[in-house]
C-alpha positions as CSV (number, residue, x, y, z in Angstrom):
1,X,52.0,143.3,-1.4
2,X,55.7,143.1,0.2
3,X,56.5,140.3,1.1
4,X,56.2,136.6,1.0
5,X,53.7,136.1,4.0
6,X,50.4,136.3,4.0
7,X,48.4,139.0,5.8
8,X,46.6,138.2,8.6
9,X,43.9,140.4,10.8
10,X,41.8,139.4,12.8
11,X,38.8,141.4,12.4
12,X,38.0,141.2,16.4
13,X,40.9,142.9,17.6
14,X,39.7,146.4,16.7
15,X,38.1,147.6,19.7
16,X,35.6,150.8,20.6
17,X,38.9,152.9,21.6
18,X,42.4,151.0,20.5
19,X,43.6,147.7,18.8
20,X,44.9,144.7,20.0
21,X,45.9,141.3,19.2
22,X,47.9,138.3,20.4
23,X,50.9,138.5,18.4
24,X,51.7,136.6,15.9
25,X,48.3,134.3,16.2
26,X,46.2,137.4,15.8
27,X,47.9,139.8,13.4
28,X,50.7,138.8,12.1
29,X,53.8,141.2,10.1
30,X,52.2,141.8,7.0
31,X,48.3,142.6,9.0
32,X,50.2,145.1,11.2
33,X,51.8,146.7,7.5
34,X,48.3,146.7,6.6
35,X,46.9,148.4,9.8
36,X,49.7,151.0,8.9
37,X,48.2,151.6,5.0
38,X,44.8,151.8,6.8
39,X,46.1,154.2,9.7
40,X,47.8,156.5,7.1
41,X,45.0,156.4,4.4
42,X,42.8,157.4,7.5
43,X,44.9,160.1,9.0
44,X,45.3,161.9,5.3
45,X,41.6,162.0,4.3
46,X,40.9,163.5,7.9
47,X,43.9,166.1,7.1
48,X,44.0,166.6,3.3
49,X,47.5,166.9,3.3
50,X,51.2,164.7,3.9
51,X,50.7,164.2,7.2
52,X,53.3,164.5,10.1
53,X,52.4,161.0,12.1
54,X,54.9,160.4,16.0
55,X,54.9,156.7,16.2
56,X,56.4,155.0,19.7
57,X,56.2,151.5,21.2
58,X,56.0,149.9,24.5
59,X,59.1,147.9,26.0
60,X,57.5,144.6,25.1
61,X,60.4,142.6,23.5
62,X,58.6,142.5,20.0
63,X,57.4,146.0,19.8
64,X,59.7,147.0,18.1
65,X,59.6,145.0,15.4
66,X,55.7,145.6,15.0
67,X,56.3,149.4,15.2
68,X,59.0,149.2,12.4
69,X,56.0,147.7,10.3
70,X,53.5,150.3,11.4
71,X,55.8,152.6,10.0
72,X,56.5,151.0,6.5
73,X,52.6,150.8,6.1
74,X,51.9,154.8,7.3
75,X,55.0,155.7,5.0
76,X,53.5,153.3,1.7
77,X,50.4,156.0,2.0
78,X,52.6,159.3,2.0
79,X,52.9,159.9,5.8
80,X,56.3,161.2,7.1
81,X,57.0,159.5,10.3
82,X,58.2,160.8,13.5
83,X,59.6,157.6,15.6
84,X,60.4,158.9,18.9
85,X,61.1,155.3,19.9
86,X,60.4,153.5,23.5
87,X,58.4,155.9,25.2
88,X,55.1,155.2,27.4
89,X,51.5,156.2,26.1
90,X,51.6,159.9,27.8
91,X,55.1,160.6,26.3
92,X,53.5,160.2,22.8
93,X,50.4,162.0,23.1
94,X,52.6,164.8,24.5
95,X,54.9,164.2,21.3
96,X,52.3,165.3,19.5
97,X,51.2,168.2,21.2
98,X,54.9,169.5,21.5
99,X,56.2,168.4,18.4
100,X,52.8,169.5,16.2
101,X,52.1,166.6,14.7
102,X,48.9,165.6,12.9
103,X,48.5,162.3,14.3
104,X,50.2,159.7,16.7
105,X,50.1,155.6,16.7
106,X,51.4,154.3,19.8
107,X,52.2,150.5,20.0
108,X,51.5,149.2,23.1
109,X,48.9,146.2,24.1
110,X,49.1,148.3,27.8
111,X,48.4,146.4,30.9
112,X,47.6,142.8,28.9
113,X,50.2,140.4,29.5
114,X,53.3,139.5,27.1
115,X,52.0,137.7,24.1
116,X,49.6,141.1,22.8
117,X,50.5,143.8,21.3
118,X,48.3,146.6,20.0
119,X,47.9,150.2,18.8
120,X,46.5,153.3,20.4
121,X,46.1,155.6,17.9
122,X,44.4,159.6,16.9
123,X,44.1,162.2,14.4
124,X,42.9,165.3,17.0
125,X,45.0,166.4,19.1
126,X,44.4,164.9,22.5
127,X,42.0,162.3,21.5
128,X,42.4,158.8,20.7
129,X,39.9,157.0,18.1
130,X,36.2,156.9,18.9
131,X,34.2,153.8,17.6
132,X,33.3,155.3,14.7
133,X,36.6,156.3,13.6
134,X,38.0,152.6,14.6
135,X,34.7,150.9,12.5
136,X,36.1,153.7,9.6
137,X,39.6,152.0,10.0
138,X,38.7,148.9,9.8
139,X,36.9,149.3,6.4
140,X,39.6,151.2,5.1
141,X,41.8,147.8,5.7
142,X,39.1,145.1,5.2
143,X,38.2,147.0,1.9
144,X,41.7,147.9,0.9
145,X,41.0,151.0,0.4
146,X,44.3,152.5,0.7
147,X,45.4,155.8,-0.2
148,X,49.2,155.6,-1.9
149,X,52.4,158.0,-1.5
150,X,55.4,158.4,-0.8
151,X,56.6,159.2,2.8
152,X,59.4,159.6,4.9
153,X,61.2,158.4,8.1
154,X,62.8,160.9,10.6
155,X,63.8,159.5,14.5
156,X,63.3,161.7,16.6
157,X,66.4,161.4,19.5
158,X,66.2,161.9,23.6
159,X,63.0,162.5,23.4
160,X,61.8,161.4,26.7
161,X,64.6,164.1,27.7
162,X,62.0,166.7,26.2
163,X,59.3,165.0,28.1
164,X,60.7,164.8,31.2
165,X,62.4,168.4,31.5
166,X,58.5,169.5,30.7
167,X,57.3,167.6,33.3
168,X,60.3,168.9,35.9
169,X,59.2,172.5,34.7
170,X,55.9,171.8,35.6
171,X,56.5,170.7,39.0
172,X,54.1,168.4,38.6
């Protein structure tokens, strides 16, 4: 492991559809770099391939610094990241629609209060994590059973630009 600091999870915050956790009592740095080798192990047996994973975060003060984790945990597996930086939840999923990406991991804890954080993550396009696939992420990281690579880093700039002119296009 990287790092001096232990890794702590809380098995509880994996919920039916997301993750979340108060931050740091619940998941701490290292736990969030270990959701990331869990994420990414996931994402390539479900592709059977170097996956292309968009990774965004909230406007929470920390979220930053809990995606920049994420992303060292996905890349430790052989993921190439796609960081299109603050965004909100529908400007992700649409990130990976418009930017063809096998997978996306948003950090957000939504509409909990300051003090969470969280990840809404999926593989299929369009579809966050079911149960099952949260219960199979969850053993991935509880069993430490993580797939290693090598993978990269790429940000992704103005994207919300791309977002937005889609939306004006749309008239919606």
């Amino acid at each position: 492991m990287s790092g001096t600091e232990n890794v702590n999870i809380n098995p509880l915050g994996f919920r039916e559809y997301d993750a979340r956790w108060l931050y740091p009592k619940d998941i701490n740095k290292e736990g969030i770099k270990e959701v990331g080798r869990g994420l990414g192990s996931q994402i390539i047996l479900k592709t059977n391939k170097s996956p292309r994973v968009i990774v965004a975060h909230d406007y929470r003060s920390y979220s930053k610094e809990v995606k920049k984790k994420l992303i060292e945990g996905l890349i430790d597996t052989g993921c190439n990241v796609e960081d299109i930086g603050l965004a909100l939840s529908p400007t992700a999923y649409f990130a990976q629609f418009n930017l063809k990406a096998d997978a996306v991991a948003m950090v957000t804890a939504s509409h909990n209060e300051n003090g969470w954080t969280g990840i809404k993550m999926g593989i299929e396009k369009g579809l966050t994590h079911s149960p099952n696939e949260m219960n199979e992420l969850k053993k991935i990281i509880f069993e430490k059973k993580f797939v290693k690579g090598n993978g990269s880093y790429k940000e992704i700039k103005n994207f919300k630009g791309i977002y937005i002119s889609s939306l004006v296009k749309k008239k919606l």
